[in-house]
C-alpha positions in Angstrom: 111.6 107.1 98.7 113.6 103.9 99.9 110.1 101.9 99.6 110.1 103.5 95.5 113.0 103.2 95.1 112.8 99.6 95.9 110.0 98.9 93.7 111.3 100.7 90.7 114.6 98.7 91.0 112.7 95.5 90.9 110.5 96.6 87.4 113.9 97.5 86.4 115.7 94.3 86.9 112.1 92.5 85.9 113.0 93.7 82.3 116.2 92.3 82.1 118.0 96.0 82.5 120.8 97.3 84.5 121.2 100.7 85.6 123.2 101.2 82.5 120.9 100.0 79.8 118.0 102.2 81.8 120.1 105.5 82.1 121.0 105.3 78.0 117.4 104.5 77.5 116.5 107.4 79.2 119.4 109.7 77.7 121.1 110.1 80.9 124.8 110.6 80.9 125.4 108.6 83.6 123.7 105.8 85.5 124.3 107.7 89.1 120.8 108.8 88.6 119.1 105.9 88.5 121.0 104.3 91.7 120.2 107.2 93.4 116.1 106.8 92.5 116.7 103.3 94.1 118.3 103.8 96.8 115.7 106.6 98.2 118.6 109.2 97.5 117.0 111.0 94.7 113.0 111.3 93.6 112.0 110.6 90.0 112.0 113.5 87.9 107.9 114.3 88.1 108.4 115.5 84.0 110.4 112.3 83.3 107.4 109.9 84.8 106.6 108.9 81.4 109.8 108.0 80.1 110.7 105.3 83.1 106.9 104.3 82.7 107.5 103.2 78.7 110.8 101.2 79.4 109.7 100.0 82.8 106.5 98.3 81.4 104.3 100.0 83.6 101.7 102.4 83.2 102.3 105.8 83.5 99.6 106.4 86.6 100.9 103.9 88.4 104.2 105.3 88.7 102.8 108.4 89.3 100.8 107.2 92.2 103.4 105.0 93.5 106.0 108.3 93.8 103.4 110.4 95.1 102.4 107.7 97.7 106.2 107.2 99.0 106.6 111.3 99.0 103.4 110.9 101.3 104.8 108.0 103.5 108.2 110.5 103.9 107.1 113.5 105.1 105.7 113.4 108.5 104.2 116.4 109.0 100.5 116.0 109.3 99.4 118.4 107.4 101.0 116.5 104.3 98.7 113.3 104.8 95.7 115.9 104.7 
């Protein structure tokens, strides 16, 4: 998740937004949310993938991919890589 988390905050900061202007783009409350994503505390919100995707600039599959491969990369068990 750190790895993600890393990534998302540089498409984040790429578009000239803070963790503010992303959370109210998103209709979050609060911007905890999104520092958590980055700092590998929380995972993306699988049903929200689409949402970061449109105001991150990217396409939705390659968030998709790029959250599945760092859940991948964090779970060690073997039978998760299978």
């Amino acid at each position: 998740r750190i790895e993600f988390g890393k990534w998302l905050k540089f498409q984040r900061e790429n578009k000239g937004l803070t963790q503010m202007d992303l959370a109210r783009l998103l209709n979050y409350d609060n911007p905890q949310i999104i520092s958590n994503i980055e700092r590998g505390f929380s995972a993306l919100p699988a049903k929200r993938i689409t949402d970061f995707a449109q105001h991150l600039g990217c396409s939705s599959l390659e968030l998709e991919v790029r959250r599945m491969w760092a859940s991948a990369k964090d779970d060690t068990s073997a039978s998760a890589l299978e």
